[in-house]
C-alpha positions as a Markdown table, in Angstrom:
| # | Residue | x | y | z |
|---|---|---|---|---|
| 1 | Unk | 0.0 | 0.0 | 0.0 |
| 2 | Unk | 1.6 | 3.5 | -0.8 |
| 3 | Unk | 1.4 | 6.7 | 1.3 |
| 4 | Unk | -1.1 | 9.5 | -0.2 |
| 5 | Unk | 0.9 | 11.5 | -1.4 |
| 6 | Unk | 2.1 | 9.3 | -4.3 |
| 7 | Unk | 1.2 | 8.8 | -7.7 |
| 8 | Unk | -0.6 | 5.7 | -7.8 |
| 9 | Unk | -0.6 | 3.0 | -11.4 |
| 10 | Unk | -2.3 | -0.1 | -11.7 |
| 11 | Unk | -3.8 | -1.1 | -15.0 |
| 12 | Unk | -5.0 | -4.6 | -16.5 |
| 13 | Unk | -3.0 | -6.9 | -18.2 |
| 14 | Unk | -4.4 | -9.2 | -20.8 |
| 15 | Unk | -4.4 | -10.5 | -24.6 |
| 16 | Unk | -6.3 | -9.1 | -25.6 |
| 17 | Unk | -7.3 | -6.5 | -23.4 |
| 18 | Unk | -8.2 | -3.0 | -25.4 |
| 19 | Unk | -11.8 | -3.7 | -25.1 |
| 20 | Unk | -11.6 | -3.8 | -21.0 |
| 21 | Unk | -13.9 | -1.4 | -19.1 |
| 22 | Unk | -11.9 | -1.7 | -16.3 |
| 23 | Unk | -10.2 | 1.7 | -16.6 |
| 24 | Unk | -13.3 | 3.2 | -17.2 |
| 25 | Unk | -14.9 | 2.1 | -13.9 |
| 26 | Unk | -11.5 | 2.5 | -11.5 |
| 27 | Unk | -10.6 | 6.1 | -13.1 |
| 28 | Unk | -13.7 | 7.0 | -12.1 |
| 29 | Unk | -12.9 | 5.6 | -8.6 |
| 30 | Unk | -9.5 | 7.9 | -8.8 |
| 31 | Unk | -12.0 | 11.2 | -9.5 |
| 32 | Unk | -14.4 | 9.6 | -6.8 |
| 33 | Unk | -12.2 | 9.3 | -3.8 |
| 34 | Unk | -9.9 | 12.4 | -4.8 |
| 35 | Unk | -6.5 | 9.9 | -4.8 |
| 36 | Unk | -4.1 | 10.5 | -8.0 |
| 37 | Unk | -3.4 | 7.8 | -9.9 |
| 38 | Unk | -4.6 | 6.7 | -13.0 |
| 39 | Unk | -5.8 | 3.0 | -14.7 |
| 40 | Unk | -4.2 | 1.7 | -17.7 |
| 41 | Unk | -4.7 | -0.6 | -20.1 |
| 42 | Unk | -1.6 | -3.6 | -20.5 |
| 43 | Unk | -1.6 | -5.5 | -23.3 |
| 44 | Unk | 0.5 | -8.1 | -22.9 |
| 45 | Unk | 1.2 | -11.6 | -24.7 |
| 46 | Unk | 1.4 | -14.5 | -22.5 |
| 47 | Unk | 5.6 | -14.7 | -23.0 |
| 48 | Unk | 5.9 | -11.5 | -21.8 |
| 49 | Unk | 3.8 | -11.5 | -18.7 |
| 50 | Unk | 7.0 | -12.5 | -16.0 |
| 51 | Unk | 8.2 | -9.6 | -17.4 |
| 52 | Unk | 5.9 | -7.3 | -16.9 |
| 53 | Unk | 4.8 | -8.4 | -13.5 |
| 54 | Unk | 8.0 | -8.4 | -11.9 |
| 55 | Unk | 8.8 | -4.6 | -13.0 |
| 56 | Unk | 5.5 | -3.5 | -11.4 |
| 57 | Unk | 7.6 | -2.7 | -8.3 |
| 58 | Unk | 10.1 | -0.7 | -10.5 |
| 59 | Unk | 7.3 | 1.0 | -12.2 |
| 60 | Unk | 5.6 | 2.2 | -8.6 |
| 61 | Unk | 2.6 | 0.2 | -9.8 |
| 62 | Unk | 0.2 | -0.7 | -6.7 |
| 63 | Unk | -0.8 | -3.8 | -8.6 |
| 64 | Unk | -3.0 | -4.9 | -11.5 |
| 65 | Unk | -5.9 | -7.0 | -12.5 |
| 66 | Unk | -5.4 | -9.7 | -14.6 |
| 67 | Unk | -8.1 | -11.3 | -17.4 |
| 68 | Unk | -7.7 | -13.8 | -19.9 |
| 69 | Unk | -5.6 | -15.3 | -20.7 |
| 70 | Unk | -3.4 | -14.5 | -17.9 |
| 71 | Unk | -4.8 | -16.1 | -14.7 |
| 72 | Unk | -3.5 | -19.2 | -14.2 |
| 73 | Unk | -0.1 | -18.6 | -15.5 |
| 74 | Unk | 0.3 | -15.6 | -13.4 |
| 75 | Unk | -0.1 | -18.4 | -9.9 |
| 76 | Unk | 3.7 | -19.8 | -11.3 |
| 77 | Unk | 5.1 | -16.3 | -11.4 |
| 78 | Unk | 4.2 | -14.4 | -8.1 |
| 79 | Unk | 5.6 | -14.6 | -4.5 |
| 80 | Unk | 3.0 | -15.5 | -2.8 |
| 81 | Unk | -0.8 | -17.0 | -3.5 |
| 82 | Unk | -3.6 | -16.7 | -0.9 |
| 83 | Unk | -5.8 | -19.8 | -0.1 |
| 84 | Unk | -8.5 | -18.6 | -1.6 |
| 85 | Unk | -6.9 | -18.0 | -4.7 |
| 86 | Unk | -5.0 | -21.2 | -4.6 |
| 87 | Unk | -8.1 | -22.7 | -4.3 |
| 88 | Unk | -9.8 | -21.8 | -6.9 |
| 89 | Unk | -6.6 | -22.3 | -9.3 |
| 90 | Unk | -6.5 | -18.6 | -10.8 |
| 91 | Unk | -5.5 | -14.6 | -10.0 |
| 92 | Unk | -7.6 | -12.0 | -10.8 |
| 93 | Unk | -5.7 | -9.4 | -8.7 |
| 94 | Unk | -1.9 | -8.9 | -8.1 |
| 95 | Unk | -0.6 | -6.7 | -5.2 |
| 96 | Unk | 2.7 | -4.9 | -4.7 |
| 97 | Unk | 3.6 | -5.1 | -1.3 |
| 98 | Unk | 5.9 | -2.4 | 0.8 |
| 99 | Unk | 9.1 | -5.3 | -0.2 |
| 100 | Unk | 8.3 | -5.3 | -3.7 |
| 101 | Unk | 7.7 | -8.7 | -3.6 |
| 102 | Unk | 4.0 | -9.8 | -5.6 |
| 103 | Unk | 0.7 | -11.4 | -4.0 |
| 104 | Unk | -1.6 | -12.4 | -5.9 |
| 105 | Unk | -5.6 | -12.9 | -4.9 |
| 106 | Unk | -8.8 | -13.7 | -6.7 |
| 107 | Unk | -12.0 | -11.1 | -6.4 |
| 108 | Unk | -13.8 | -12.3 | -9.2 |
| 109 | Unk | -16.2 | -14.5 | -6.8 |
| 110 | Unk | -16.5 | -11.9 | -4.7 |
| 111 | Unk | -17.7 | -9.4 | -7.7 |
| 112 | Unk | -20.3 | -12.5 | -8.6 |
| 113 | Unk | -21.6 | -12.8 | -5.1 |
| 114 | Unk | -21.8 | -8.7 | -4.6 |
| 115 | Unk | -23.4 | -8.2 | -7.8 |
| 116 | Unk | -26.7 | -11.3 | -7.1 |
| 117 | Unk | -26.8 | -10.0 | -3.7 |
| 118 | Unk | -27.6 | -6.2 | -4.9 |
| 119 | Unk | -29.8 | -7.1 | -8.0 |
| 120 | Unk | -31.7 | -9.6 | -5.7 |
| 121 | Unk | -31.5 | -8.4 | -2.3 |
| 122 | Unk | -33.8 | -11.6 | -1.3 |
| 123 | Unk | -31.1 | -13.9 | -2.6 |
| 124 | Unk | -29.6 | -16.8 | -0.2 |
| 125 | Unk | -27.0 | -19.3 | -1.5 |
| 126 | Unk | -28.8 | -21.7 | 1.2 |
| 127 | Unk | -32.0 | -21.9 | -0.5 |
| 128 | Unk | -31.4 | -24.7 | -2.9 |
| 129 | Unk | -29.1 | -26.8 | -5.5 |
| 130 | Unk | -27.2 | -24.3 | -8.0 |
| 131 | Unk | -26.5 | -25.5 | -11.4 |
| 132 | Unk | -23.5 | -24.0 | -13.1 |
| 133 | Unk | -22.7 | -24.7 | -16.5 |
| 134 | Unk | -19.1 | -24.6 | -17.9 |
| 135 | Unk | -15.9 | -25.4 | -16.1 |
| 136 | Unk | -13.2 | -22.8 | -17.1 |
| 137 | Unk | -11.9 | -20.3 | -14.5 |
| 138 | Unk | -14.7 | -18.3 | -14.4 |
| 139 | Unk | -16.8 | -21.1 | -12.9 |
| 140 | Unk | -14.2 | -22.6 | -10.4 |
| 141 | Unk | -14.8 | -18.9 | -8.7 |
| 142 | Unk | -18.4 | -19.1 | -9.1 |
| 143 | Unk | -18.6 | -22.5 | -7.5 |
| 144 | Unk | -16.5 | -21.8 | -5.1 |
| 145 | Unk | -18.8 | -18.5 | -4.4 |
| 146 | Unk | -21.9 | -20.7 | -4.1 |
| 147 | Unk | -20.7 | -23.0 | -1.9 |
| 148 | Unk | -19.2 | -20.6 | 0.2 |
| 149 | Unk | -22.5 | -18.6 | 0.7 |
| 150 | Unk | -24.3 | -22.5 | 1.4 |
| 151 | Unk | -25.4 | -24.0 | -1.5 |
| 152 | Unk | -25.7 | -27.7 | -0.6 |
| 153 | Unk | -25.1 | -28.9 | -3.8 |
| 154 | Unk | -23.6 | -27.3 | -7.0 |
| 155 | Unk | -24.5 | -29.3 | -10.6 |
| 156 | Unk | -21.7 | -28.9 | -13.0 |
| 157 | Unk | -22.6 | -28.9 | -16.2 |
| 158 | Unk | -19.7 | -28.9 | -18.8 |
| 159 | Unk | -19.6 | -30.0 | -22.6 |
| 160 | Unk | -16.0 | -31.8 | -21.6 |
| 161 | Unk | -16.5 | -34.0 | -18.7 |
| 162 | Unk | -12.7 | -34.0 | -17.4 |
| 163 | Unk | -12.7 | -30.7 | -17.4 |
| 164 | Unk | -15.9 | -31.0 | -14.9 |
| 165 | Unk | -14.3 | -33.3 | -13.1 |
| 166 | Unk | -11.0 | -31.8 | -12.6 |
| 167 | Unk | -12.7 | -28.6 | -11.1 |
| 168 | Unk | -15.1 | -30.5 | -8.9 |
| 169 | Unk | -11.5 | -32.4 | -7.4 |
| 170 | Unk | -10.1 | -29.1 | -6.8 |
| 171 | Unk | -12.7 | -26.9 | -5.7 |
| 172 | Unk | -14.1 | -29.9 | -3.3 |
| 173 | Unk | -17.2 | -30.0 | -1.4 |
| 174 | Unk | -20.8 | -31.2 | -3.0 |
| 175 | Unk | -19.7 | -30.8 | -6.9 |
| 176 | Unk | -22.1 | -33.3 | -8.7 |
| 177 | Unk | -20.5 | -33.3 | -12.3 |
| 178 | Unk | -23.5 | -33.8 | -15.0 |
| 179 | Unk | -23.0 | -34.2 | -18.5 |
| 180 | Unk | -24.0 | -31.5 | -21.4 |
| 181 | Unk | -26.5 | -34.1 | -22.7 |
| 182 | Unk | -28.4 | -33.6 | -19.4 |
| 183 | Unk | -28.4 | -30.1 | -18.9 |
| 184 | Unk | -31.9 | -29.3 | -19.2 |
| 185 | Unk | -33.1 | -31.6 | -16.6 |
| 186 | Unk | -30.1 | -30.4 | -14.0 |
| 187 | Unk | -32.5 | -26.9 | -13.7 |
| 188 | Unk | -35.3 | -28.9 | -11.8 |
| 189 | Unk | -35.4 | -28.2 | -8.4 |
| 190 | Unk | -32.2 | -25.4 | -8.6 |
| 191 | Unk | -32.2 | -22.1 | -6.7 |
| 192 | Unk | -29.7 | -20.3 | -8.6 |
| 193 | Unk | -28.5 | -20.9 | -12.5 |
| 194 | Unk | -25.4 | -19.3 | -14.0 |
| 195 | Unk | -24.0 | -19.3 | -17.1 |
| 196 | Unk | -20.1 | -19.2 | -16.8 |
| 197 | Unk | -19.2 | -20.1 | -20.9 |
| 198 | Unk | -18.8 | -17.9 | -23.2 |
| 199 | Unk | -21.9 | -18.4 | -25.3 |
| 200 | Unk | -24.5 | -15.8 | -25.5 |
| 201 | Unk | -21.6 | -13.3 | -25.7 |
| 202 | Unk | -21.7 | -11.3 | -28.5 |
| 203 | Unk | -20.5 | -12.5 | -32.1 |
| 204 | Unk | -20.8 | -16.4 | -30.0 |
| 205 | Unk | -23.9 | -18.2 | -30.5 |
| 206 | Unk | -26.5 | -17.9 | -27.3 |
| 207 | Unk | -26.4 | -21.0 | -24.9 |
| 208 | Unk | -28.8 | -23.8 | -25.8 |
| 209 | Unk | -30.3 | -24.4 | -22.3 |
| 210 | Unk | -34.4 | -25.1 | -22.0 |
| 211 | Unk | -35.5 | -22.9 | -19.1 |
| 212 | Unk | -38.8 | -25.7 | -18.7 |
| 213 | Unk | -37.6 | -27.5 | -15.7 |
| 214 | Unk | -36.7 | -24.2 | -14.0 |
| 215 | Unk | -38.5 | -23.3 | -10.8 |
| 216 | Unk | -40.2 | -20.1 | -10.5 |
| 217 | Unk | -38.5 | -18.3 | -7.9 |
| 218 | Unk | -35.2 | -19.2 | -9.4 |
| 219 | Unk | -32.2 | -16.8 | -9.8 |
| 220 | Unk | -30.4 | -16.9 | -13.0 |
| 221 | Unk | -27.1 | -15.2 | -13.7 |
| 222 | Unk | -24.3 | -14.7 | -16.4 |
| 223 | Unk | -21.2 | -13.8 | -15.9 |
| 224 | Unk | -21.1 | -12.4 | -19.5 |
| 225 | Unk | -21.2 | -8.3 | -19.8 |
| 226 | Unk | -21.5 | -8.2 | -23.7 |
| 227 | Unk | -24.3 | -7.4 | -24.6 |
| 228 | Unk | -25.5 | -6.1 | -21.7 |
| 229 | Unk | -28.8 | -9.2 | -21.7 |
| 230 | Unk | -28.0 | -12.3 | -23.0 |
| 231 | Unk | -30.4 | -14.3 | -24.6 |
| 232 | Unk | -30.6 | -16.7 | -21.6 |
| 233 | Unk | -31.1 | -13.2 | -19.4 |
| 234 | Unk | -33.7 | -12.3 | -21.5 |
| 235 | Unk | -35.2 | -15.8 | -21.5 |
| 236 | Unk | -35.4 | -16.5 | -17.9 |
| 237 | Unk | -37.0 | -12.4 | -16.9 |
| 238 | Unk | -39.5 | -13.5 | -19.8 |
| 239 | Unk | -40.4 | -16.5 | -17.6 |
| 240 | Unk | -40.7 | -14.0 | -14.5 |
| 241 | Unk | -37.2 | -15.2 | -12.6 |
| 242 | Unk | -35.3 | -12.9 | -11.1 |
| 243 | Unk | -32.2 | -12.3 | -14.0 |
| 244 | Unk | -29.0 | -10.9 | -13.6 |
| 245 | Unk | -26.0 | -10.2 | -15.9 |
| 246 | Unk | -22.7 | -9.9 | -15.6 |
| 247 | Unk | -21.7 | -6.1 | -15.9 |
| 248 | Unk | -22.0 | -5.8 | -11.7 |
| 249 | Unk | -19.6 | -8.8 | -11.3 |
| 250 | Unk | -16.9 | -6.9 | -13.0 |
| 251 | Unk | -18.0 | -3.6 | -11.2 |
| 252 | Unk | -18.0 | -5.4 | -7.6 |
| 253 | Unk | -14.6 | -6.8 | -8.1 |
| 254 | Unk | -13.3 | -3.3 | -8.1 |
| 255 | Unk | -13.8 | -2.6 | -4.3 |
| 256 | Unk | -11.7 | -5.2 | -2.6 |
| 257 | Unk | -9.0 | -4.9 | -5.5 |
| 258 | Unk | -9.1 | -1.1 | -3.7 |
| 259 | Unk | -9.0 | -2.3 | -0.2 |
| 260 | Unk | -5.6 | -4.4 | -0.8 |
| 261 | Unk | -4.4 | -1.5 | -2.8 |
| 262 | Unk | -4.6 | 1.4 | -1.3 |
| 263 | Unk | -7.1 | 0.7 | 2.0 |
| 264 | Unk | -10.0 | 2.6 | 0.4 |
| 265 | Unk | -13.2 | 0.9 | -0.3 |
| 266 | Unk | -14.5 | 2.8 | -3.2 |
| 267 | Unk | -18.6 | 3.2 | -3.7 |
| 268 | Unk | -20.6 | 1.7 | -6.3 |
| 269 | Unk | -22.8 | 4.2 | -7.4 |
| 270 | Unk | -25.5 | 4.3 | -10.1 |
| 271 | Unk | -23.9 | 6.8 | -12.0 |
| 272 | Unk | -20.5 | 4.6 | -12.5 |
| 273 | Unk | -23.1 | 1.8 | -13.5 |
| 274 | Unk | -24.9 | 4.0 | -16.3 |
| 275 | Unk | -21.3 | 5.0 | -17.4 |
| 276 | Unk | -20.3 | 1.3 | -17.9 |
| 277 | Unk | -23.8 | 0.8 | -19.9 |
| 278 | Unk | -23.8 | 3.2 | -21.7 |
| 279 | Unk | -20.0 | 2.8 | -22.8 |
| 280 | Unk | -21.1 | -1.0 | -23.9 |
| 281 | Unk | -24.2 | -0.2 | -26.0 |
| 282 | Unk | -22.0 | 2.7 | -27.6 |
| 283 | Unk | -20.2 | -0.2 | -29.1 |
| 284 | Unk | -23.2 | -1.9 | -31.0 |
């Protein structure tokens, strides 16, 4: 953490990366809380990411988020990992600490689990099964954020079993791994649904998931930002279930990255959320 008089950088590093609104939302943080600093974008290919995480100290960087495909290669590079993090098998936040040295954290299930609870303020992780479907990083966060809040069980539902199966080892706890062909039926009976793949996103084709079995005071969530609704979003409000997208995961990240970096806790406000909208539909 740096004193306040300093100039404070942290950025985001990825491959690609330009189309992050993650310096939109923390620059407005810097106006917000009156500390200079400033948010930058970091393109970087995967061989040069040692690189440019070890001269983050050098640099006077605080830290820096990290998105795809950085995550999991980033857990071989810095000094230290914290359990949950280790846990989950990815970094979505790297911290310079007073010694230089690098620790590296994961806030993305925390953005998932700030995000439900403020769009659905009668949400419990308690109240039933969750059925999740994919098994890349994204979901290892959001399982372990369900089952952290209660969830007695969590369906997996992946297209490649091993992959299922390999999260479900490492995460632990009540992971039933089900297969794609099955999906449909894994809704019946679930209290929370969320997409974690990439379809629905835009220029991917939407996610092929029957909402029939699904329970009427279900919540269903995707992690997925672009376009603002996906199809399954749309599908489930149609229905009458609570729906939620994923623009306030990313926003909701932002605050403990903050906390770890400079010992603020910066406000989500709904003027930073119309920012972020409106910045995503300017781009259809």
């Amino acid at each position: 953490m740096s004193d306040t008089q300093s100039y404070h950088l942290i950025g985001v590093m990825g491959w690609p990366v330009m189309h992050s609104r993650s310096p939109l939302m923390h620059n407005y943080w810097f106006r917000q809380t009156g500390l200079q600093g400033k948010y930058v974008f970091l393109p970087l290919e995967p061989a040069r990411l040692e690189a440019a995480l070890r001269a983050l100290p050098a640099l006077n960087f605080a830290g820096a988020n990290l998105t795809i495909p950085h995550k999991l290669q980033a857990m071989e590079i810095v000094d230290e990992i914290d359990p949950v993090a280790r846990k989950i098998g990815a970094i979505s936040c790297v911290v310079v600490r007073d010694d230089g040295s690098l620790w590296g954290t994961n806030n993305d299930w925390l953005g998932f689990l700030g995000n439900l609870k403020q769009s659905v303020p009668g949400w419990r992780g308690d109240a039933g099964p969750a059925t999740v479907i994919g098994a890349g990083g994204g979901s290892r966060a959001i399982c372990h954020a369900l089952l952290s809040e209660g969830a007695p069980a969590v369906r997996l539902v992946n297209r490649t079993r091993a992959h299922a199966d390999r999260l479900a080892a490492d995460i632990g706890g009540p992971i039933e791994v089900v297969g794609w062909e099955e999906r449909h039926g894994a809704l019946e009976g679930a209290a929370t649904v969320v997409n974690t793949t990439s379809l629905g996103m835009v220029g991917q084709p939407p996610l092929d998931l029957r909402l029939d079995a699904l329970g009427p005071d279900a919540v269903v969530a995707d992690i997925i930002y672009t376009p603002l609704e996906t199809p399954l979003v749309e599908a489930a409000r149609a229905r009458g279930n609570a729906a939620v997208g994923g623009l306030g995961m990313l926003i909701h990240q932002g605050p403990p990255a903050w906390k770890l970096w400079f010992g603020l806790k910066p406000e989500v406000t709904d003027e930073l959320r119309s920012m972020m909208e409106e910045s995503i539909l300017g781009d259809r």
